[in-house]
C-alpha positions in Angstrom: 0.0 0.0 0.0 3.1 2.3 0.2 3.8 2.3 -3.4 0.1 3.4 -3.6 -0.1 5.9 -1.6 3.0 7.4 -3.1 1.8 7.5 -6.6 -1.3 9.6 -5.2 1.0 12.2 -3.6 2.8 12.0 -7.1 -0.6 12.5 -9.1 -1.5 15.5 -6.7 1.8 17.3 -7.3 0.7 16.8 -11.2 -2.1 18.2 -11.1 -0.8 21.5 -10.3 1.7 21.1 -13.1 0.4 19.8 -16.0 -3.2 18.1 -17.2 -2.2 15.8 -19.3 0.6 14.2 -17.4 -2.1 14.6 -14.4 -4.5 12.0 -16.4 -1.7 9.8 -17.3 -0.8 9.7 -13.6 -4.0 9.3 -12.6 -4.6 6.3 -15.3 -1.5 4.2 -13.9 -2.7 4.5 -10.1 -6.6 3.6 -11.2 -5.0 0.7 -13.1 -2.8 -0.3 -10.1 -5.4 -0.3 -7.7 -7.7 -2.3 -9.7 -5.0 -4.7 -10.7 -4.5 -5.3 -6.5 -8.5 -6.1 -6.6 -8.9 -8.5 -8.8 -5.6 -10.4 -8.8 -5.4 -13.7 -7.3 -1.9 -14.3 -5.8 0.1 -16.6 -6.5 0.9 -18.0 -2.6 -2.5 -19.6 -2.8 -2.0 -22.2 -5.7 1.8 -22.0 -4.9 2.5 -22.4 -1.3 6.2 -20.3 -0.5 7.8 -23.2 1.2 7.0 -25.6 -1.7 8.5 -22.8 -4.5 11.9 -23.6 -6.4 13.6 -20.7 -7.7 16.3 -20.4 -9.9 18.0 -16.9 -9.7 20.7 -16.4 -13.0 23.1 -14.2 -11.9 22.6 -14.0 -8.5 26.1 -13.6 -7.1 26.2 -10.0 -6.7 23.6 -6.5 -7.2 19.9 -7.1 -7.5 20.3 -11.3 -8.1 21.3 -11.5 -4.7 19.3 -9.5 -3.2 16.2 -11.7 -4.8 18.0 -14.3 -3.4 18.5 -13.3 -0.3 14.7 -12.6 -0.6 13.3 -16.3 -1.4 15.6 -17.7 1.4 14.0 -15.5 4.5 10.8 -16.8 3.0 11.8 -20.5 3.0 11.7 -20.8 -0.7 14.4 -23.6 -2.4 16.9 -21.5 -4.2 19.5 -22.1 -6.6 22.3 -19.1 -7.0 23.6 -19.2 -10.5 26.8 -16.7 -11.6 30.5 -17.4 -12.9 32.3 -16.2 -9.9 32.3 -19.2 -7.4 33.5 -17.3 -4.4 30.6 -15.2 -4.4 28.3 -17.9 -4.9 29.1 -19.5 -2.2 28.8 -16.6 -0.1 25.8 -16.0 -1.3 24.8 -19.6 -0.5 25.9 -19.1 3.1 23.8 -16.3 3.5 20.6 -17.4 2.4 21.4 -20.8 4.1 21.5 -18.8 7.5 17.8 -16.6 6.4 15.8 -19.6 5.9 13.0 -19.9 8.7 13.9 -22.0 11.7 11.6 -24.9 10.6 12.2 -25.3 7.1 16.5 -25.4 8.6 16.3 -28.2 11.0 19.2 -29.6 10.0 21.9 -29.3 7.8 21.2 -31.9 4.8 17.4 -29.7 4.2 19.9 -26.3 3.8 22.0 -28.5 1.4 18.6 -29.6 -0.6 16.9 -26.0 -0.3 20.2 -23.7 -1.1 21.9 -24.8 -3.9 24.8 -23.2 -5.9 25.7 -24.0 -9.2 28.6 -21.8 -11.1 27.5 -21.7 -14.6 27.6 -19.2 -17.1 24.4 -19.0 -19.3 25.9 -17.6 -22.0 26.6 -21.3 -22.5 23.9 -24.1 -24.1 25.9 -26.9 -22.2 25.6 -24.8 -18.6 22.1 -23.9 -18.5 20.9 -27.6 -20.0 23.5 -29.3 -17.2 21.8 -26.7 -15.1 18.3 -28.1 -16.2 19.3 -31.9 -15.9 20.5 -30.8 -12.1 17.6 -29.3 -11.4 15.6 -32.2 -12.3 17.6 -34.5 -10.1 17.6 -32.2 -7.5 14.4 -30.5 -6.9 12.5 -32.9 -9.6 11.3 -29.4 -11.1 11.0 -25.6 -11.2 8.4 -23.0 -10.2 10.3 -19.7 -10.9 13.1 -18.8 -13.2 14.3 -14.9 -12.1 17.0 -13.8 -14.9 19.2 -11.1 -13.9 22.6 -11.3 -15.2 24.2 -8.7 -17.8 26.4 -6.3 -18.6 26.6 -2.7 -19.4 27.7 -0.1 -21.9 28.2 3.3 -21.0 29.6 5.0 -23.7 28.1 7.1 -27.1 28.4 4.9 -29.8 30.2 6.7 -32.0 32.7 7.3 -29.2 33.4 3.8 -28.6 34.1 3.7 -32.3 37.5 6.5 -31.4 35.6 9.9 -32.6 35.0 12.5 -30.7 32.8 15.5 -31.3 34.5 19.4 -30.8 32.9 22.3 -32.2 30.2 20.5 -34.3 32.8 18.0 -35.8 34.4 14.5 -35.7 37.8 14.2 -35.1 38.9 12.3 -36.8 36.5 13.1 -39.5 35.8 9.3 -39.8 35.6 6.2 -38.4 38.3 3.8 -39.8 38.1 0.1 -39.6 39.4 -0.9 -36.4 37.1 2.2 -35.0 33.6 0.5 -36.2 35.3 -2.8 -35.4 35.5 -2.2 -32.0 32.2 -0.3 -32.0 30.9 -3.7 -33.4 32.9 -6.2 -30.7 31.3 -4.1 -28.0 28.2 -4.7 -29.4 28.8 -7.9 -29.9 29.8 -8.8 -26.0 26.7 -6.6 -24.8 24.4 -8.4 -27.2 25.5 -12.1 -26.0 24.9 -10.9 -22.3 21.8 -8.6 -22.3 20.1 -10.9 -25.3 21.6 -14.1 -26.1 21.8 -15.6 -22.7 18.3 -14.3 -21.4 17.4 -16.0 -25.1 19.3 -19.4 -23.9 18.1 -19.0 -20.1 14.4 -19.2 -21.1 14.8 -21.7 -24.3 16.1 -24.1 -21.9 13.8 -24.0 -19.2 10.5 -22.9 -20.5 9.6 -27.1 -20.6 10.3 -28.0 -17.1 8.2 -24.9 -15.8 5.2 -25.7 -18.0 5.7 -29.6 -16.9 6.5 -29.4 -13.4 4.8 -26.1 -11.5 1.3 -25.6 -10.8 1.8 -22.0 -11.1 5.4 -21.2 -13.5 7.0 -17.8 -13.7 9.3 -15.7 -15.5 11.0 -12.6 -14.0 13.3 -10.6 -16.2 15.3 -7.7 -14.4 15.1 -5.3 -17.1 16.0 -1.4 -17.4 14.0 1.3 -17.9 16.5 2.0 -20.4 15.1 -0.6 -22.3 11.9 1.6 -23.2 12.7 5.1 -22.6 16.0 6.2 -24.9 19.0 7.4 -23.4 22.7 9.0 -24.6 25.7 7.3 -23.8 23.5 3.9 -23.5 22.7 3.3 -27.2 24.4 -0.2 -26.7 23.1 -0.9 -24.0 19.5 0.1 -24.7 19.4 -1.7 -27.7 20.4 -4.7 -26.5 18.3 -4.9 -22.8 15.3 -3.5 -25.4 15.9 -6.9 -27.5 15.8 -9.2 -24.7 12.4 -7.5 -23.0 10.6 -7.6 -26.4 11.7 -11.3 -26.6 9.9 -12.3 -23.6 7.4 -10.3 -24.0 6.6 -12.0 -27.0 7.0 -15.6 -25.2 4.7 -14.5 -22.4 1.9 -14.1 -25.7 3.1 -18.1 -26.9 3.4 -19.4 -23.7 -0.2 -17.8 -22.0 0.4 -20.2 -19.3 3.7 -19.0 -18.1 3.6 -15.8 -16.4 5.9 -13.4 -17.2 7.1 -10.5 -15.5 9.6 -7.4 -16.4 10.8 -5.5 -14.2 12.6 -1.7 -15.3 14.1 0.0 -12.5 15.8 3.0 -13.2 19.6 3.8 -11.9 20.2 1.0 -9.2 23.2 1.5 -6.4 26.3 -0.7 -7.0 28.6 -1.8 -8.9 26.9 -3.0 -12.3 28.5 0.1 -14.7 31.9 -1.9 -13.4 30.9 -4.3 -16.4 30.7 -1.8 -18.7 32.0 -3.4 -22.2 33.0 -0.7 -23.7 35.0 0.7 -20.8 32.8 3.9 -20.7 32.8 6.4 -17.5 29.6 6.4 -15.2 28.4 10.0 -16.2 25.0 10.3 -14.1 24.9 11.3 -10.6 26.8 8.6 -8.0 23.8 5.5 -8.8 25.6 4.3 -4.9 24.0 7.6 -3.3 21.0 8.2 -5.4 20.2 5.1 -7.2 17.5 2.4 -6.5 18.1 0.3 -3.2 18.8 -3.4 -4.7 16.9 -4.2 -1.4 13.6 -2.5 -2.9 14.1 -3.7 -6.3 14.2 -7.6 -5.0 11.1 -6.8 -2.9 9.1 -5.0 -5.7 10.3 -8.3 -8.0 8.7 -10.9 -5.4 5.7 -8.7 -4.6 5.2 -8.6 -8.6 5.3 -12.1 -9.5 2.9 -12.6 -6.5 0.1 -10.5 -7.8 0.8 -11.9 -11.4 2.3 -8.2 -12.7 3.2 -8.0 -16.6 5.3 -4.6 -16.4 6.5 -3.1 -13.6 8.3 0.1 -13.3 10.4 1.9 -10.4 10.0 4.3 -9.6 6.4 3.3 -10.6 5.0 6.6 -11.6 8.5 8.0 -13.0 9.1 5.1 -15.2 5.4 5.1 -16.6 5.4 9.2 -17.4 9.0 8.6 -19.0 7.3 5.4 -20.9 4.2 6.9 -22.4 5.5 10.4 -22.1 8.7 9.7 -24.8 5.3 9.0 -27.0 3.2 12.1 -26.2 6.7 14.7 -25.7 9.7 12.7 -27.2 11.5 16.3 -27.4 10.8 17.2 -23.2 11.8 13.7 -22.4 14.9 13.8 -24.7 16.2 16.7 -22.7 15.3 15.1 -19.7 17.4 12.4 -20.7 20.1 14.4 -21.4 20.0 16.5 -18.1 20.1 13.1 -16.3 22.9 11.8 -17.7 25.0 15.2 -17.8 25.4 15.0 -22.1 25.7 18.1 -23.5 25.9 17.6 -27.3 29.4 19.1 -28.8 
């Protein structure tokens, strides 16, 4: 009810400010509140103690934070991610939040908090995955994506121009320029797309066979919808993977899936960056999402069955529908945010 009553302070504030962002406002909080109504959640076909969850990428940012989530509410979890060490101490921790009586003793941890270093990037990981999951758990309820990478740069910088006085220097790109503008690409596209694409081709048939209730949660970026500078490469690529499962959520109508766009998150993600690119916004660590709130909003949504969610929730939807109605304002909004001022 927080996020409610927040978007109703937001829509008052609107008011004042502008009609037609007003309605708009006023539109996404009648359509949250009737949504809460009529939704049946999820708890009651899928009791929490009896869920499995899978969480890709889930050795560091919002991943374990979802993580740590699912354990304190004596879900079985499986921590997926390349780097071992932090599995493991992600493991530990969500070994020592499960409820007293789903931890008696120590083999029920091992069987309910499982780590797996795997990179799913790779078809062999994420079917051995599968096949351990299987043997395991004998199934899967929830599959929460939310590995990738970033990009941070403009594109044409990452392809060695830069922009003084209304012109490139050099005046072109050469080929080792666009060729690294296109391996940068590359890398971002195999992390934000092609192993979300793998992730989900691979385990899409033991949800549908095995869960009563199956989910999908994709940790998008509200970059994915609403155009940035300096994220071209990124945006393009996190905008792939979202339209990809949003198009499996219409072929598989008995899969839910969720999608998830927070705006700037605190941490360490821009660290990723594959084009070695600068973070330009204000500090994300001091005025960025709370990974905390993003893994709460993420279980809350794929309780009450959510399609889209934003965060912030009114924010995200203005910028959305608003880059329709005023692409120019939020251009410049854009802009301002991430401190680009056009040579």
């Amino acid at each position: 009810m927080d996020a409610l009553a927040s978007a109703l302070d937001v829509v008052k504030v609107a008011v004042k400010c502008h009609p037609n962002i007003a309605l708009l406002a006023a539109l996404i909080t009648g359509h949250r509140i009737l949504q809460r109504l009529t939704r049946k959640q999820r708890s009651s076909i899928l009791p929490r103690l009896r869920e499995r969850v899978l969480i890709v990428g889930a050795s560091s940012g919002i991943g374990r934070a979802i993580a740590h989530e699912y354990a304190s509410r004596g879900s079985s979890v499986c921590v997926v991610g390349r780097r071992e060490h932090q599995l493991n101490v992600v493991a530990e921790e969500c070994a020592k939040l499960l409820p007293n009586q789903t931890a008696e003793d120590s083999s029920d941890k091992s069987r309910r908090i499982l780590r797996i270093k795997a990179d799913f990037n790779s078809v062999e990981d994420m079917v051995a995955l599968r096949d351990q999951l299987e043997r395991e758990w004998g199934g899967l309820d929830t599959l929460i994506v939310s590995a990738g990478v970033s990009a941070l740069r403009p594109l044409l910088e990452v392809a060695g121009l830069e922009r003084r006085d209304g012109a490139f220097y050099p005046p072109h790109a050469d080929v080792e320029g666009v060729k690294h503008a296109v391996s940068a690409a590359t890398a971002a596209m195999q992390s934000n797309y092609i192993g979300p694409l793998i992730c989900v081709t691979t385990f899409i048939p033991l949800l549908s066979s095995t869960s009563p209730s199956p989910s999908v949660l994709l940790v998008s970026s509200l970059a994915a919808v609403v155009p940035a500078p300096t994220r071209s490469i990124y945006a393009s690529t996190k905008g792939a993977s979202l339209l990809l499962y949003q198009s499996l959520a219409i072929e598989h109508p008995y899969i839910a899936f969720t999608h998830i766009m927070p705006s700037s998150v605190e941490g360490d993600f821009r660290a990723s960056a594959v084009d070695g690119g600068k973070v330009r916004e204000a500090d994300p660590n001091k005025h960025g999402l709370k990974r905390e709130a993003v893994a709460k909003r993420c279980l809350e949504a794929i309780e009450n069955g959510e399609k889209a969610v934003f965060m912030p929730v009114i924010m995200g939807r203005i910028a959305h529908f608003g880059y329709w109605l005023f692409p120019s304002l939020i251009e410049r909004f854009a802009a301002r945010k991430y401190k680009y001022v056009p040579a």
